[in-house]
C-alpha positions in Angstrom: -19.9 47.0 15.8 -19.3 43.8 14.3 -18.5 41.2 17.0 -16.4 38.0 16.2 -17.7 34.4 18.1 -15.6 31.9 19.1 -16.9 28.4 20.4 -15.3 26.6 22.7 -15.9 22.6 21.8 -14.5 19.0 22.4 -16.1 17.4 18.6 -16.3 17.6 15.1 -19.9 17.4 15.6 -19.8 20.4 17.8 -17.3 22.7 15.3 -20.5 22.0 12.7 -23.0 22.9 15.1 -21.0 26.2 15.8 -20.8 26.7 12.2 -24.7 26.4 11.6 -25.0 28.6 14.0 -23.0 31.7 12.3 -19.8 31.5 14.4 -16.5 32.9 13.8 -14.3 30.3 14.9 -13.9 27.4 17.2 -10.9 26.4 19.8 -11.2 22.5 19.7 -10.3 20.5 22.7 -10.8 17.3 24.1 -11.3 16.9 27.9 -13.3 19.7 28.8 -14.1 18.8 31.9 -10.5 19.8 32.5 -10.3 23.1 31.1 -9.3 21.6 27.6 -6.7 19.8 26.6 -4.5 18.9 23.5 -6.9 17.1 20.6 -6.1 14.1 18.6 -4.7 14.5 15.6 -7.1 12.8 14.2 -10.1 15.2 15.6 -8.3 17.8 14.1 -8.5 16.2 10.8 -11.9 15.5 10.7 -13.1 18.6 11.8 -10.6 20.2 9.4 -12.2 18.1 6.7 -15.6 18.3 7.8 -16.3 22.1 8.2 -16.6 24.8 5.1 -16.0 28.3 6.4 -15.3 28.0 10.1 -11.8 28.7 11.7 -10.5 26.1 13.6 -7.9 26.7 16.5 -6.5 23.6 18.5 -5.3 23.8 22.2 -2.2 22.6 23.0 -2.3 21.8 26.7 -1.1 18.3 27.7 -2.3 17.7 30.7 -5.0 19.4 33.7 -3.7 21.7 36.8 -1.6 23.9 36.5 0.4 25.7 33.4 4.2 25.1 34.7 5.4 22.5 32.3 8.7 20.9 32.3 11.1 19.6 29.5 9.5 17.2 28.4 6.1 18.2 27.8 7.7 21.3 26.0 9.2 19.2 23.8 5.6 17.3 23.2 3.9 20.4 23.2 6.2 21.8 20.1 5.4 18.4 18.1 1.9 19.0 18.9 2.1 22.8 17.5 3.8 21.6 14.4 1.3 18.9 13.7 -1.5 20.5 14.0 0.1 23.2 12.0 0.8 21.1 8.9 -2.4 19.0 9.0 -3.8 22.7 8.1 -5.7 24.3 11.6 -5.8 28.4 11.3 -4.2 28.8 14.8 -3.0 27.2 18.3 -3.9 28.3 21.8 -1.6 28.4 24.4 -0.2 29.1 28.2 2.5 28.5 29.7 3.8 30.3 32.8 6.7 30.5 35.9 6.4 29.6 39.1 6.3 33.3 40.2 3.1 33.6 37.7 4.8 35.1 34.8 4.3 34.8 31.1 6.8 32.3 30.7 8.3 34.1 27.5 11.1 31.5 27.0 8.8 28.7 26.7 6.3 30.8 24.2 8.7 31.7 21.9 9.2 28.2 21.1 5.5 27.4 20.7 5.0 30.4 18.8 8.2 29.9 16.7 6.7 26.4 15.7 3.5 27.5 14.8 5.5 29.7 11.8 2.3 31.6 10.3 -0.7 30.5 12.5 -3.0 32.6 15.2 -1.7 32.1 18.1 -3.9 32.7 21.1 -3.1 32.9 24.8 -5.3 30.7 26.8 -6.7 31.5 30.1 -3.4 30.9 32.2 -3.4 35.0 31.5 -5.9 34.4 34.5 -3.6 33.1 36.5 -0.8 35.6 36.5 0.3 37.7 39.1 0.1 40.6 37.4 -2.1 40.9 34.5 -0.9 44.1 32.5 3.0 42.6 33.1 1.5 39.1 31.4 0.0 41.8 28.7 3.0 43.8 28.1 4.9 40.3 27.8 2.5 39.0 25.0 2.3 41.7 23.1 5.8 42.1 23.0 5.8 38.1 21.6 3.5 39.3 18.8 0.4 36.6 20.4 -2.5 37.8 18.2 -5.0 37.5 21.2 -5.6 36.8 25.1 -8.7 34.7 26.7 -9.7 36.0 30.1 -12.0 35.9 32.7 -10.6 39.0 33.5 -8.9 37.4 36.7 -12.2 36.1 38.3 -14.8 34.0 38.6 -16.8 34.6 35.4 -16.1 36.9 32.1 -19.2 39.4 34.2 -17.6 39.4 37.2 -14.3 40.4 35.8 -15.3 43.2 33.3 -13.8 46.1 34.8 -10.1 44.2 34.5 -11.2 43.0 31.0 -12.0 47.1 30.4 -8.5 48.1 31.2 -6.8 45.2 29.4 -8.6 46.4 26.2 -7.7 50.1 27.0 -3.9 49.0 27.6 -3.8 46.8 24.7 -4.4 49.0 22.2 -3.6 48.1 19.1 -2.2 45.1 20.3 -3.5 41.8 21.0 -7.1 41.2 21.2 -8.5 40.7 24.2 -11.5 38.4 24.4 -13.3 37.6 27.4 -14.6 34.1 28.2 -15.5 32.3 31.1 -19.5 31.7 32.4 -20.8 33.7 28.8 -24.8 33.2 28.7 -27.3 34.9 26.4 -28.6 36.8 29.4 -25.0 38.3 30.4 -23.5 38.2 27.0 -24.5 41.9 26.4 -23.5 43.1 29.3 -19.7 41.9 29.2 -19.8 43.4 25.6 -21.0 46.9 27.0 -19.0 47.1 30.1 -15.4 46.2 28.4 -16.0 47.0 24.8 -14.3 43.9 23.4 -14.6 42.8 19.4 -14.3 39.1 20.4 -16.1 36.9 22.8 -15.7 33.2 23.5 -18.0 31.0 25.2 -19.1 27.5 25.0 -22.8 26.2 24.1 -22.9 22.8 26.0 -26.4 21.0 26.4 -27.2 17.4 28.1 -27.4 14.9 25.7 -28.5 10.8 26.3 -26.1 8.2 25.5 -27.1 6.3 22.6 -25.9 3.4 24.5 -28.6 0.4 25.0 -26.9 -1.9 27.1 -25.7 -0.6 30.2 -23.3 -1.7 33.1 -24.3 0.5 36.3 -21.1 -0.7 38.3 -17.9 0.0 36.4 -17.2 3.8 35.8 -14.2 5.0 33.6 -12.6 8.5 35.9 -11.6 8.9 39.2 -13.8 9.5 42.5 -15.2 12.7 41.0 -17.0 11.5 38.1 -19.6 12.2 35.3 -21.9 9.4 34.5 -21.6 6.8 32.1 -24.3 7.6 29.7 -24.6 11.3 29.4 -23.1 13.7 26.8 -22.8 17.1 26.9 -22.6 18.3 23.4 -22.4 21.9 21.5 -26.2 23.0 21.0 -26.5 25.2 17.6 -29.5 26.8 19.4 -27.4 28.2 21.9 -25.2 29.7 19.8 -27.5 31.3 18.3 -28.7 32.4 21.2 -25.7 34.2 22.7 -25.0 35.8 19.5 -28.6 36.9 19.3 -28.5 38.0 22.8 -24.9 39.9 22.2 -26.7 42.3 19.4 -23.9 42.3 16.9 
């Protein structure tokens, strides 16, 4: 079985390394430490312009916590769709749910209607529903072409037997592709124990600022904080190595 790759990343530089590395497709975000947010337009661009067979899919998420949005972010969630739609991306990932943890279907028809043609993912909000094969049943009755999951838990591994019976209930519906704590030395195990076509991970490696001159004082975030003048950026090796590792 042929298995499709998609790369979670934060750079043009990183939807190139995903690309070297034989992948399928990338979602591009910025603010990973976040979970992923919205890109620039400009980032989309770039890595539009800069990459030769990859698919790119942009998230549109506009801000950390949780996925209960209110009128206006909606609204700025639509232009972002239809942006990123005309400057040319394959697809747009979303979420967007109710208070009671439901698919909030209103809300996604209006992302979905303005992304006219593209992919349209369902981020991992599907992980925080209240009832996962209602959430399904709900998407697939949208026409989303896939769902990301964790299969409700802590890591893709950990929640393969939910991710089994969300493949099984799909059917022929949306695709279900787990993501969430993927490694080359679990990678082949979430493919055997749910059976999925797709899988999503990220490939993330510590990388040194190129900066010389450094302040130690200031810092840019809030109390919890990365440092300064450290990257993490998409390795091509690892890619490879997960798809190695996966056996398909």
């Amino acid at each position: 079985m042929s298995l499709t790759y998609e790369i979670c990343i934060d750079s043009t530089a990183g939807a190139l390394a995903a690309e070297q590395a034989g992948a399928h497709r990338v979602e591009l975000c910025s603010a990973l430490f976040e979970g992923g947010l919205t890109p620039t337009l400009g980032t989309v661009e770039a890595t539009l312009a800069a990459v030769t067979s990859i698919r790119v899919h942009a998230i549109i998420r506009p801000r950390g916590g949780d996925f209960i949005y209110d009128e206006y972010e909606i609204a700025a969630m639509e232009r972002d769709v239809a942006a990123i739609r005309d400057a040319g991306a394959q697809g747009v990932v979303i979420g967007v749910l109710t208070p009671s943890g439901e698919v909030d279907a209103e809300v996604a028809k209006r992302l979905i209607g303005a992304a006219g043609d593209l992919s349209v993912t369902f981020h991992r909000a599907f992980d925080m529903t209240a009832d996962p094969f209602a959430a399904l049943d709900t998407l697939a009755s949208l026409g989303v072409d896939r769902v990301l999951t964790s299969g409700q838990d802590i890591t893709a591994l950990e929640g393969a037997p939910l991710i089994a019976s969300l493949v099984e209930r799909a059917g022929d519906g949306p695709i279900i592709m787990p993501g969430g704590g993927i490694t080359p030395r679990n990678v082949g195990r979430v493919v055997e124990a749910t059976g999925v076509k797709e899988i999503h991970f990220a490939a993330l490696v510590d990388a040194p600022s190129p900066a010389i001159h450094r302040n130690p004082h200031p810092f840019m975030g809030g109390e919890l904080r990365q440092p300064e003048y450290a990257r993490l950026v998409t390795s091509s090796g690892l890619v490879s190595e997960v798809i190695a590792a996966a056996g398909a």
